[in-house]
C-alpha positions as CSV (number, residue, x, y, z in Angstrom):
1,X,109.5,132.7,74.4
2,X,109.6,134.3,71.0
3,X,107.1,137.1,70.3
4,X,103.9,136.1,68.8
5,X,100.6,138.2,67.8
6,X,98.9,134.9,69.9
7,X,101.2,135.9,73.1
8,X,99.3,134.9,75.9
9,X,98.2,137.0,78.6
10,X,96.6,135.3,81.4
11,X,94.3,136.0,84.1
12,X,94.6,134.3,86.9
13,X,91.6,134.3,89.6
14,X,90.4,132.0,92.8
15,X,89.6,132.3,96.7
16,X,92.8,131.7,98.9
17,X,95.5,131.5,96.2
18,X,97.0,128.5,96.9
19,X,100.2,128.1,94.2
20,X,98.5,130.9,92.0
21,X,101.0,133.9,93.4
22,X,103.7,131.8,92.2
23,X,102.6,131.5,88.9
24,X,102.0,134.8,89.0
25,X,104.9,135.9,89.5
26,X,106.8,133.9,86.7
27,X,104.0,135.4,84.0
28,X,104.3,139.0,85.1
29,X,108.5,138.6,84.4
30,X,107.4,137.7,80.8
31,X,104.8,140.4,80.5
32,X,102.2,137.8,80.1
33,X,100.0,138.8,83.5
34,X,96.1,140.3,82.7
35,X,96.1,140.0,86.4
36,X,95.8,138.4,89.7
37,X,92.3,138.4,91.3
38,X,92.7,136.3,94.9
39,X,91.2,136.9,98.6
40,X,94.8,136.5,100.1
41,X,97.5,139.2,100.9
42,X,100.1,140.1,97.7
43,X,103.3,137.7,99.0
44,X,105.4,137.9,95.7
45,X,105.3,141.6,94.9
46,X,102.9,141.7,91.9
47,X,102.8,145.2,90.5
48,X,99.8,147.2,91.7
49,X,97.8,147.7,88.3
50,X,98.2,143.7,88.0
51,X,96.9,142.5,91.7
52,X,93.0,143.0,93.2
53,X,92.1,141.2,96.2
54,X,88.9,140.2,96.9
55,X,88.7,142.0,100.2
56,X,84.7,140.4,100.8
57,X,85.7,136.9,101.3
58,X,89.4,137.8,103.0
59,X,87.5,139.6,105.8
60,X,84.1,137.0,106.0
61,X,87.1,134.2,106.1
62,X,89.3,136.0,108.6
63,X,88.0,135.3,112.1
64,X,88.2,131.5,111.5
65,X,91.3,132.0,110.6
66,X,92.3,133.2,113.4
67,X,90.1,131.1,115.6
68,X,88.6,127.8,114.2
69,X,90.2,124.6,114.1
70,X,91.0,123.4,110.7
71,X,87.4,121.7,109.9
72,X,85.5,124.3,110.7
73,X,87.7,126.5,108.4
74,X,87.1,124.2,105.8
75,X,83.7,124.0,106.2
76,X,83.3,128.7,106.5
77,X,85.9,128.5,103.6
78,X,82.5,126.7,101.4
79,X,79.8,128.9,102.9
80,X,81.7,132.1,102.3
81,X,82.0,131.0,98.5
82,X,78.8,134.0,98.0
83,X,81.4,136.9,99.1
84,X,84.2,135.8,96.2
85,X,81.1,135.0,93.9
86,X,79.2,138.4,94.4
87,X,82.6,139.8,93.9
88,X,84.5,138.5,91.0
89,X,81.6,139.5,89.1
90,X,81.5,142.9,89.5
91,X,85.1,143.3,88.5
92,X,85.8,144.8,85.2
93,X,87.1,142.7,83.3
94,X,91.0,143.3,81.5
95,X,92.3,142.5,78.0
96,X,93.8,138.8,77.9
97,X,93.6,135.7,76.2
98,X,93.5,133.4,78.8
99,X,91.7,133.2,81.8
100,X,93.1,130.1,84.4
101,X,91.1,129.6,88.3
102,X,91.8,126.8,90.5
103,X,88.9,123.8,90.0
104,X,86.0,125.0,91.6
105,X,86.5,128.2,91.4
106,X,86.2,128.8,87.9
107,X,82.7,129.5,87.4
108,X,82.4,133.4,87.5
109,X,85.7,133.4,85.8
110,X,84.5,131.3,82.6
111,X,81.2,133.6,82.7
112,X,83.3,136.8,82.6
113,X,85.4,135.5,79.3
114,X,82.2,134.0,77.6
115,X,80.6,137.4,77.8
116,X,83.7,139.0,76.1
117,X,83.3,137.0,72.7
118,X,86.4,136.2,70.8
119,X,88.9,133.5,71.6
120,X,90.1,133.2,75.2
121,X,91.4,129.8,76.6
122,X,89.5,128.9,79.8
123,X,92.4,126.8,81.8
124,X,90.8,124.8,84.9
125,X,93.8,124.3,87.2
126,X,93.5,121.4,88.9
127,X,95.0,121.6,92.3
128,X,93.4,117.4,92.4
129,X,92.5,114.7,90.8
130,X,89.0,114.4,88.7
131,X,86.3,114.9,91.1
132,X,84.9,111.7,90.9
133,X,88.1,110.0,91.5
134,X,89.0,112.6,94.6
135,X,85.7,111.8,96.3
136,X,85.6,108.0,95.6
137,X,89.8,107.7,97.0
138,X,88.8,109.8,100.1
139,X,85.5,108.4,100.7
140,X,87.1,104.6,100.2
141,X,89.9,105.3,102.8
142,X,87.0,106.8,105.1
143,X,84.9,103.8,105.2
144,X,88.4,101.9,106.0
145,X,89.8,103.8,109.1
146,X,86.8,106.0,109.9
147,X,83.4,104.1,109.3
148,X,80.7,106.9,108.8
149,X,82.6,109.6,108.6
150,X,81.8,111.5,104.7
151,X,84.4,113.9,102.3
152,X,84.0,117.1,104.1
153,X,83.6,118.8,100.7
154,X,80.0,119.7,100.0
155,X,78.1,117.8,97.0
156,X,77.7,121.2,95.2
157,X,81.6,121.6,95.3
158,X,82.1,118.5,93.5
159,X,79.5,119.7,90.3
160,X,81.0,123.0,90.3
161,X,84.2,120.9,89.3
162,X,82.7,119.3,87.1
163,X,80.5,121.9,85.2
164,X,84.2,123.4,84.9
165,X,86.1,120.7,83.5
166,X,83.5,119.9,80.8
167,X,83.6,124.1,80.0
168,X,87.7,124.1,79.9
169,X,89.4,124.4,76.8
170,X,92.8,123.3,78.8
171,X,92.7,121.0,81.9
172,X,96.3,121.7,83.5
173,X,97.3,119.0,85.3
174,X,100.0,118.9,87.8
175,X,101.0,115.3,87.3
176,X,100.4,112.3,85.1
177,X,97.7,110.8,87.9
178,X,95.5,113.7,87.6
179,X,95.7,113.3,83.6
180,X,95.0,109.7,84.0
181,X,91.7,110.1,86.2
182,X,90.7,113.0,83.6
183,X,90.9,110.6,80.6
184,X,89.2,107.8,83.0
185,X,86.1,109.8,83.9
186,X,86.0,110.9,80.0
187,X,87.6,114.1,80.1
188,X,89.4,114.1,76.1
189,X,93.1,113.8,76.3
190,X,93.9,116.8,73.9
191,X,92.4,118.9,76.3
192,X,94.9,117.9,78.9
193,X,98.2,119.2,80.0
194,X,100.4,117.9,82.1
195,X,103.0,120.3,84.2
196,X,104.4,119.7,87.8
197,X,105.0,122.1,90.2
198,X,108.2,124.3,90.6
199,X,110.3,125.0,93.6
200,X,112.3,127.9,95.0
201,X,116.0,127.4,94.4
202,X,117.1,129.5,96.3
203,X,115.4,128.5,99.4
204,X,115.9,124.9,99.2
205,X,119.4,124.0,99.0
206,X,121.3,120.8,98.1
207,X,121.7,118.7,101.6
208,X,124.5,117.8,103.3
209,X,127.3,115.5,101.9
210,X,127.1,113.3,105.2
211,X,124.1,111.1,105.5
212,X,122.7,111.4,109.4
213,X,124.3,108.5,110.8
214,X,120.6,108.2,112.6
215,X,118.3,107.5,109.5
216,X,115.6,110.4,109.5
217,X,112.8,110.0,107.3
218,X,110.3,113.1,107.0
219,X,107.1,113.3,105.7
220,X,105.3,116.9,105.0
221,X,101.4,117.3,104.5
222,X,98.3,117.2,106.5
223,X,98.1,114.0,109.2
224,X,94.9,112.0,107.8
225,X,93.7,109.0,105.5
226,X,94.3,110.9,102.7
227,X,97.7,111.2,102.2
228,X,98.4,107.2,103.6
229,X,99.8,108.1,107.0
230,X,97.9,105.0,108.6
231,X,99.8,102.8,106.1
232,X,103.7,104.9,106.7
233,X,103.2,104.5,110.3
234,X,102.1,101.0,110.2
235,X,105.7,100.8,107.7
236,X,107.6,102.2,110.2
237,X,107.0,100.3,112.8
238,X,108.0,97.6,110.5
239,X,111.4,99.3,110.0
240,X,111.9,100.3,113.4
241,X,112.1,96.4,114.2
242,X,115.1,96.7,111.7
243,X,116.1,99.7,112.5
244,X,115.9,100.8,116.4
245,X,117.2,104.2,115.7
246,X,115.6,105.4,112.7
247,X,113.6,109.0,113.4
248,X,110.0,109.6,111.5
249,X,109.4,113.6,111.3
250,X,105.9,114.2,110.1
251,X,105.5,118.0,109.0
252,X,101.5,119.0,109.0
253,X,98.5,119.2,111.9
254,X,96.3,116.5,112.2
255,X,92.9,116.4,110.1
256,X,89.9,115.0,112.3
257,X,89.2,111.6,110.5
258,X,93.1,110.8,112.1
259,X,91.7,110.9,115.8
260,X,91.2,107.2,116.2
261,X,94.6,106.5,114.7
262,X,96.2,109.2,116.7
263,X,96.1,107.6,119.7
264,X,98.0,104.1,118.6
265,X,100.8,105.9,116.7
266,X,101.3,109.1,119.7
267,X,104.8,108.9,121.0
268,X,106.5,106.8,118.2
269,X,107.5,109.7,115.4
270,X,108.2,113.8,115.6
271,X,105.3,116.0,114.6
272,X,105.5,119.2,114.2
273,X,101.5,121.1,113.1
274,X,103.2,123.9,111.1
275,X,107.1,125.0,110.0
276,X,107.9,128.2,108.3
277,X,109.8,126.9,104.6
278,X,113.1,127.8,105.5
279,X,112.1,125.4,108.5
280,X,111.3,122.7,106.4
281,X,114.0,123.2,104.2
282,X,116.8,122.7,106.5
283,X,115.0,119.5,108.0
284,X,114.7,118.4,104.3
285,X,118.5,119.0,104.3
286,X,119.3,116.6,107.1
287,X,117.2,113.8,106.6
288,X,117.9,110.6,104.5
289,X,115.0,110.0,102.4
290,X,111.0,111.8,102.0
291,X,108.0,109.9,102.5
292,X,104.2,110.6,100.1
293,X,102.6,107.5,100.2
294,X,99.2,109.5,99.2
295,X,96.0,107.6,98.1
296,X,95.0,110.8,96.3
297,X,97.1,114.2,95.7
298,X,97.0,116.4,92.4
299,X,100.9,116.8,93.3
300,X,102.4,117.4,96.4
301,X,104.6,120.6,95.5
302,X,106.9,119.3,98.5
303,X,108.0,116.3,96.1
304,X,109.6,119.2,94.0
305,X,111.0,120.8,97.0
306,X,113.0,117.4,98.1
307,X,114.3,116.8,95.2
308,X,115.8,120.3,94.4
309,X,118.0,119.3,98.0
310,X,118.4,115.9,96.5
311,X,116.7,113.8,98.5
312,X,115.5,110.4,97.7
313,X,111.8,109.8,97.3
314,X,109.6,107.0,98.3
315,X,106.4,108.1,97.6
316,X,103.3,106.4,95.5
317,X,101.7,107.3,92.0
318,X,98.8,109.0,93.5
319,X,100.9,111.4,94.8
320,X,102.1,112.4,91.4
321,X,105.4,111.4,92.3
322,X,105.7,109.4,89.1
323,X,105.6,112.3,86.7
324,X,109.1,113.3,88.2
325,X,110.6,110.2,89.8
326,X,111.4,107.3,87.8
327,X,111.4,104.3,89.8
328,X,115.0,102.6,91.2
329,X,116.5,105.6,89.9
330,X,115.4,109.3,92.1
331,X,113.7,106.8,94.3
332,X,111.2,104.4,94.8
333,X,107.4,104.3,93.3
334,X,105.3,102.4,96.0
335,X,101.7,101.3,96.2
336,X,100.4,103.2,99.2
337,X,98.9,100.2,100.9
338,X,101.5,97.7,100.1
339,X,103.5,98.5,103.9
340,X,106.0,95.8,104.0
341,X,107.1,97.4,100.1
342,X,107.1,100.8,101.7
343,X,109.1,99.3,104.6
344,X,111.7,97.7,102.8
345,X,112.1,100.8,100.6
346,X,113.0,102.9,103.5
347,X,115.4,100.0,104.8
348,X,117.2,99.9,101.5
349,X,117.8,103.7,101.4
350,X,118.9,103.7,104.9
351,X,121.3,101.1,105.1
352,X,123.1,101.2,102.0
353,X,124.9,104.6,101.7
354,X,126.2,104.3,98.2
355,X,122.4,103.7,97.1
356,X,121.2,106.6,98.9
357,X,123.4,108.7,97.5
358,X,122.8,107.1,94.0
359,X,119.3,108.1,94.1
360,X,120.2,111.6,95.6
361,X,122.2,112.9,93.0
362,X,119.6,111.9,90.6
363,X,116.8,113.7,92.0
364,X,119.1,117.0,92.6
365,X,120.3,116.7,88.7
366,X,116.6,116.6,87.8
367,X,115.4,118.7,90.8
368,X,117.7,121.5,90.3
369,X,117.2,122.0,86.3
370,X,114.3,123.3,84.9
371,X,112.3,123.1,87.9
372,X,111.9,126.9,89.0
373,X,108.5,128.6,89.6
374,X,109.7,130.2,86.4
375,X,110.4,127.2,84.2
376,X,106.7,126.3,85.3
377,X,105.4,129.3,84.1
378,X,107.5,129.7,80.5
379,X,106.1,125.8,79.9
380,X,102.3,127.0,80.5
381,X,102.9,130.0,77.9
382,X,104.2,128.3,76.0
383,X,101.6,125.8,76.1
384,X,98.9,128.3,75.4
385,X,100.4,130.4,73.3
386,X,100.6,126.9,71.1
387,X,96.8,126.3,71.7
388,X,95.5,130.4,71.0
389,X,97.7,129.8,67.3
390,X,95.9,126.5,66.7
């Protein structure tokens, strides 16, 4: 980026971190880091004077870490929400022009940069789709599979969200989806900007020249309604009529609103709860095409990570997939709920070779170029720095 008295330099603050380290990471190597306020450990080597962790919520959160199953963590992760609160704002506040927290964790954030005066970008990073949209895709798929069960995200969560979006000056989007359910629940276009995840080249590595003579498909993310996995397995079964061989690997534990579905499907695919990333990378590596047919997703970061080892991708809008895969050409763009067209996907890119490597190539052209943690990061400076000139 060329130098600019409007250079950004960005603040980034939320409970957990989720993605945030990442990004980071690629602002600190452009001197663009104000600094990185999160409750979880310092995994990318962020210089000192840049990194605080907010050591109130990390140790109210850390024995259900260590000892809960995954709702209940969930569920302390939204009561602890007064420890990062009663935190963030005491911290003094640095010099930037940009302050950017994940959606519903902006609040404090916002209020710090409002007291400051002057310009300063306030950046919601939305990690989902609008919040209206999120609930009513869950809450539909609920009522489908799970009759009584409710969103596990309290009410409260879902106005935070959207007190935030309407105080943003930049809603950052991680796919076209989530800009499409902005615009549709009246969030102004302008203020919307679209940018996918990146990926670790170095970890994930193009896969091997030789398809698996046993098609493999692999799937990675959470077991539940959510992310369609009562419509892939119902599509596999389908495709194991066809194909008798063919493997499903399903990276990710199960949620609790899969227990009733559990049972059928137990015994006919590979689950593993958790895999370290070098893990999934090598499975990624030695499978013959990835699997996302999400009903809701901001964008599965995974998508990213497929394609840089040029696998094809069968996956649906909602997953955000369509931002980065054009359709017939890194893969296929399905409806989530249409199985036999998620069935006959997988058949095609398992039993014609010449189209699977087609579609492979494609996605690990695109995959591989200007789709590092870093390239993610120069395109949201250069973003802002666009917006702070305006």
């Amino acid at each position: 980026m060329k130098s600019s008295p409007h250079k950004p330099r960005v603040l980034l603050a939320t409970c957990g971190s989720w993605y945030l380290c990442d990004t980071a990471k690629a602002f600190e190597r452009r001197d663009a880091l104000a600094g990185l306020w999160i409750s979880d450990a310092n995994k990318v080597g962020i210089s000192g004077q840049n990194y605080r962790r907010a050591w109130p919520f990390h140790l109210a959160m850390k024995p259900f870490y260590h000892l809960a199953p995954q709702n209940i963590i969930e569920k302390a992760f939204y009561a602890m929400l007064p420890f990062w609160r009663e935190w963030i704002i005491r911290q003094t506040f640095p010099e930037c022009s940009v302050v950017q927290g994940i959606m519903g964790y902006c609040t404090e954030l916002f209020d710090h940069a409002d007291r400051q005066g002057g310009k300063i970008l306030k950046v919601v990073d939305c990690q989902n789709s609008h919040p209206t949209s999120y609930r009513g895709y869950w809450q539909r798929e609920l009522d489908l599979w799970c009759p009584g069960k409710k969103v596990p995200i309290p009410g409260w969560m879902f106005a935070r969200m959207n007190r935030e979006l309407e105080r943003a000056d930049v809603v950052l989007c991680p796919s076209d989806f989530v800009r499409d359910t902005m615009v549709t629940n009246g969030i102004p276009p302008q203020r919307c900007f679209v940018s996918h995840f990146g990926v670790n080249n170095d970890l994930f590595k193009r896969r091997l020249p030789q398809l698996p003579v046993t098609p493999r498909f692999i799937s990675v993310g959470t077991v539940c309604v959510r992310k369609g996995h009562q419509y892939l397995f119902r599509a596999f079964e389908k495709v194991s009529r066809v194909l008798p061989d063919a493997e499903l690997v399903c990276v990710g534990g199960y949620k609790d609103d899969f227990a009733k579905e559990r049972g059928r499907w137990h015994g006919t695919f590979t689950q593993y709860d958790k895999l370290s990333h070098p893990e999934i990378a090598e499975l990624l590596r030695c499978s013959t095409a990835f699997l996302l047919p999400s009903l809701e997703e901001g964008f599965a970061r995974v998508i990213s990570e497929a394609m840089a080892v040029g696998l094809p991708i069968i996956a649906s809008y909602e997953s955000g997939a369509s931002t980065v895969v054009q359709d017939g050409r890194e893969g296929y763009i399905i409806s989530p709920q249409d199985i036999d067209a998620l069935a006959d996907a997988m058949i095609k890119v398992a039993t014609d070779d010449q189209l699977n490597n087609g579609m492979g190539a494609a996605c690990y052209v695109k995959g591989s170029s200007s789709n590092t943690w870093q390239d993610y990061g120069d395109r949201l400076l250069a973003e802002y720095q666009h917006r702070l000139e305006l």
